[in-house]
C-alpha positions, 0 to 999 in steps of 0.5 A: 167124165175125163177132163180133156186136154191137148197131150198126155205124155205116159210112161216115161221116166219122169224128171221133174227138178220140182222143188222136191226134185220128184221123180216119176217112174212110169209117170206122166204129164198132161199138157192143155192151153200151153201149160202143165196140169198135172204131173204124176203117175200115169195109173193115176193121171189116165183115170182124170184124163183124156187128150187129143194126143197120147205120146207113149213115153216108155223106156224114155227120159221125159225132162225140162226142156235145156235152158242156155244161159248165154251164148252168141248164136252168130258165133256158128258161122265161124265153125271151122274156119281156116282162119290165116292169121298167127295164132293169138297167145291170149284172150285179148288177142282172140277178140282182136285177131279172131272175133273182133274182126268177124264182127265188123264183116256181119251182115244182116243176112248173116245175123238171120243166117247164123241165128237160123242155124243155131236155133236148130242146134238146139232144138235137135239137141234139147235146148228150148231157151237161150240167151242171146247176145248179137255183135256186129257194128256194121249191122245194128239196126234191125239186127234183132229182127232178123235174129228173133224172125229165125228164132220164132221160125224155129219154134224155141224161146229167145232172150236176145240183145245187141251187144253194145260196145263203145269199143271205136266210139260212144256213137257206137255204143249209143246206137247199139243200146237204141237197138235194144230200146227199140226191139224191147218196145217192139216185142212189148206190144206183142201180147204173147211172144217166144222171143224177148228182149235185153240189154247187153254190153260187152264188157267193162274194159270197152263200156264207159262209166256213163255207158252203164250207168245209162243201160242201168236206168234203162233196163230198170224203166223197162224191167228186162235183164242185163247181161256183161262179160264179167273177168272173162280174161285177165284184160278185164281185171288188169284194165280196171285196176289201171284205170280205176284201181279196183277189180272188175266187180267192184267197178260194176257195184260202183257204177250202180250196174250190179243187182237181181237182174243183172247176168254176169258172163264167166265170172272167171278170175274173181276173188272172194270179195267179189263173190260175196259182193255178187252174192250180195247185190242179187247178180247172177252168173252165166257158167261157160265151161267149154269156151272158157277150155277153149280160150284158155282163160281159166276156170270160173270159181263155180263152186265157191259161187254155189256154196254161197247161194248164188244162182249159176247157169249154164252157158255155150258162149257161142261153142258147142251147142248140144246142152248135154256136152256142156252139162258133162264138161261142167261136171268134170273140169270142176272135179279136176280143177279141184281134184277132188270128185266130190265138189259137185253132183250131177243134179247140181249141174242139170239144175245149172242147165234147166231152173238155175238158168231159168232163175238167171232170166226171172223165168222161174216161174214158168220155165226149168222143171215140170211143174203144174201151171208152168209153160209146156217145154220139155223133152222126151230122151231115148236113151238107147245107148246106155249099157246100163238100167236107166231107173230113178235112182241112176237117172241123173247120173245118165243124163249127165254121163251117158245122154247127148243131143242126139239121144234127144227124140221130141221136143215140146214148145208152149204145148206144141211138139216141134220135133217128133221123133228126130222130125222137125215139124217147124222148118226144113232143116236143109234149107237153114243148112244151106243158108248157114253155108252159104252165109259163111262162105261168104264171111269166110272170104271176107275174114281171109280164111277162103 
C-alpha cells in the first residue's frame, strides 16, 4: 500500500541546496500537510507514493522557492517616474530629492496598492519570501496591515516593518516602533501565518542612541529580527565619525544593537575591523547589488564578508524584483570589481538567494532548500531558453547565467500551487495592475512628475 500525499512533483532536475547540496536527475519531491516528505529519485519515490496531484516535471529545474532578503515593496510606484528635479549627485541627496519626499506623499491605499504589485512580481518571477520594510510618516498607523492584506491576498511570505526614523522628530520615531509593536502582537495571536513581523530602522545617522537601544530591548522581548541600512552611502560613515568619533558598526556594537538577529542592509563602505566585528557579534548582511549599481554608492565587500563566515543574503532594496537579475548582477559585479573571475561561484550566489536568506531571518529550518520536514515552497523553471544541455553538473551555471523570471512556470506556497503554468491562481493580476497605476498616477502628481 502507497503512503498518499497531496502532490508528487516528477521528473525534474532536482536542486536541492541540502547540506550536501544534492542534485536529483529525474528526481522528484512529494508534498503532504505543507511539508516536504520525501526527496529523491522519482523510480523510487513512485513506488512509496501516491498524490492527489501528480505534477510532471521533465525537461524543468525544480528549486527552492527565492528568498529576498531586503527590499521596499512601496519602492514599485516610483518606477519610471519623470521626476522634474536636478539630479542628485549623491546618496544623500537621493534620499532627499528623490525618496524622502516619495515617503511623506504615501498613503494607505498606496502602502496595499505598492505592496499588491509587488507581490505579484515575485511570485511570477520565483521569489516566495521577502522582507519588507514600509516608510511613510503620513501614513504609519496600520500601514502593516494594509501591506500583510496584499501579501496574504498574493499568497507569498512577508517579513515586514515599518521603517522607523526620527528623521523630523522622536514622536515619529516612537510612532513608527508602536506600529511594530502593535502588528507583531497582532500576527502572534495568529496561529499560522504567512506574513510576520520585525522592527526596522532607517539608518544610523536618522536614529538616536535611545532609539536603538529601546528597538534592542524590544525585539529581544518579542524574539523577532531587526533589520538597519548599515554604511549604505558614505553619509552614514561621515555622520558618525563627526558625532561620535567612530564608524558605523562601531557605534551599532556600542549601542548594544549588533548580534544574531540583527539584518545589516548593504554594509557597503565597511572596513575589516568591522567585518570581524559583524563576524563576531552573529550579524548578518543583506547584499543589494542592483541598487547599490544604481545609487552609485559602491560595491559592498561580500567577499571578505563570505570568506569569514558571515551569512550574506541577497536583497533588491526595492529596484528590480525578478531574483534571478539580482542573482546574475551579484555574480558579476564581484568578478569585475576584483577583476578576477574566481572571487565567486554560482552555487555561492544561488545560496545567497535561497538558505542564506533563510538563514538571515532564523528560517533555516524551514525555508531555503528542499529538505524533508521543511515547508512546501518551491518552483518548477522551464528552461527553454537555453541554447545548451541543462543537466546536474551544468545546472547551477544556468540558473545563474541562462534563467530569469519568466522562465519561472509554477510556483508552490505551504504546499499549495499558486501559479500553474504562468497561471495565477490567488488573484487577478489585472486588477492589482490597474490599482498600482492608479496608485502611482496619483503619487506622481503629488511628487510633480505628472
Amino acid at each position: 500500500m502507497k503512503d498518499r500525499a497531496d502532490i508528487l512533483i516528477k521528473d525534474g532536475l532536482v536542486v536541492t541546496m541540502n547540506p550536501q547540496r544534492q542534485i536529483f536527475d529525474k528526481g522528484a519531491v512529494v508534498i503532504k500537510d505543507k511539508r516536504i516528505v520525501a526527496v529523491g529519485k522519482t523510480s523510487e519515490l513512485e513506488k512509496q507514493y501516491s498524490a492527489e496531484q501528480v505534477i510532471d516535471a521533465s525537461k524543468r529545474i525544480v528549486l527552492p522557492g527565492l528568498i529576498c532578503a531586503h527590499t521596499h515593496l512601496y519602492g514599485t510606484l516610483l518606477r519610471g517616474a519623470p521626476l522634474k528635479i536636478s539630479l542628485p549627485s549623491d546618496f544623500a541627496q537621493i534620499l532627499q530629492r528623490v525618496w524622502w519626499p516619495m515617503d511623506e506623499a504615501m498613503t494607505q491605499h498606496d502602502a496595499y496598492a505598492s505592496a499588491a504589485i509587488a507581490s505579484l512580481e515575485f511570485l511570477k518571477t520565483g521569489t516566495t519570501c521577502f522582507a519588507d520594510t514600509y516608510s511613510g510618516p503620513n501614513s504609519i498607523r496600520l500601514s502593516l496591515d494594509n501591506v500583510a492584506r496584499a501579501v496574504e491576498e498574493v499568497g507569498i511570505r512577508g517579513i515586514i516593518a515599518f521603517e522607523a526614523t526620527e528623521r523630523h522628530s522622536v514622536e515619529e520615531g516612537e510612532e513608527g516602533i508602536r506600529e511594530n509593536v502593535r502588528f507583531i502582537e497582532k500576527v502572534a495571536e495568529r496561529k499560522e501565518s504567512k506574513v510576520t513581523g520585525m522592527f526596522s530602522l532607517h539608518a544610523s545617522f536618522t536614529c538616536s542612541d535611545n532609539m536603538m537601544k529601546r528597538v534592542r530591548s524590544l525585539a529581544s522581548r518579542y524574539k523577532v529580527p531587526v533589520t538597519i541600512h548599515t554604511s549604505e552611502g558614505l553619509v552614514d560613515v561621515y555622520h558618525n565619525l563627526e558625532r561620535y568619533g567612530k564608524r558605523t558598526v562601531y557605534r551599532l556594537h556600542d549601542v548594544g544593537l549588533l548580534g544574531h538577529d540583527v539584518v545589516l542592509a548593504h554594509c557597503v563602505h565597511v572596513d575589516d575591523d568591522e567585518i570581524r566585528l559583524i563576524r563576531d557579534s552573529g550579524a548578518k548582511v543583506a547584499h543589494n547589488p542592483m541598487s547599490n549599481m544604481l545609487n552609485a554608492v559602491g560595491v559592498a565587500p561580500i567577499v571578505k564578508m563570505l570568506r569569514e563566515g558571515i551569512p550574506v543574503g541577497l536583497g533588491n532594496d526595492g529596484y528590480i524584483f525578478d531574483g534571478f537579475e539580482n542573482i546574475r548582477a551579484a555574480y558579476l559585479l564581484h568578478k569585475m570589481y576584483h577583476r578576477d573571475p574566481r572571487v565567486i561561484t554560482p552555487e555561492a550566489v544561488l545560496e545567497m538567494a535561497t538558505l542564506k536568506g533563510a538563514e538571515l531571518y532564523g528560517l533555516e529550518k524551514d525555508l531555503g532548500s528542499l529538505e524533508v520536514g521543511k515547508k512546501a515552497d518551491l518552483i518548477i523553471i522551464s528552461p527553454k531558453r537555453s541554447p545548451t544541455p541543462v543537466v546536474s553538473e551544468s545546472v547551477y551555471g544556468h540558473l545563474v547565467n541562462t534563467v530569469s523570471g519568466c522562465d519561472v512556470e509554477t510556483v508552490i506556497v505551504d504546499g499549495k500551487g499558486i501559479m500553474e503554468k504562468h497561471q495565477i491562481k490567488t488573484v487577478d493580476e489585472e486588477k492589482i495592475v490597474e490599482t498600482a497605476q492608479s496608485a502611482a498616477k496619483v503619487l506622481w502628481e503629488k511628487l510633480g512628475a505628472l
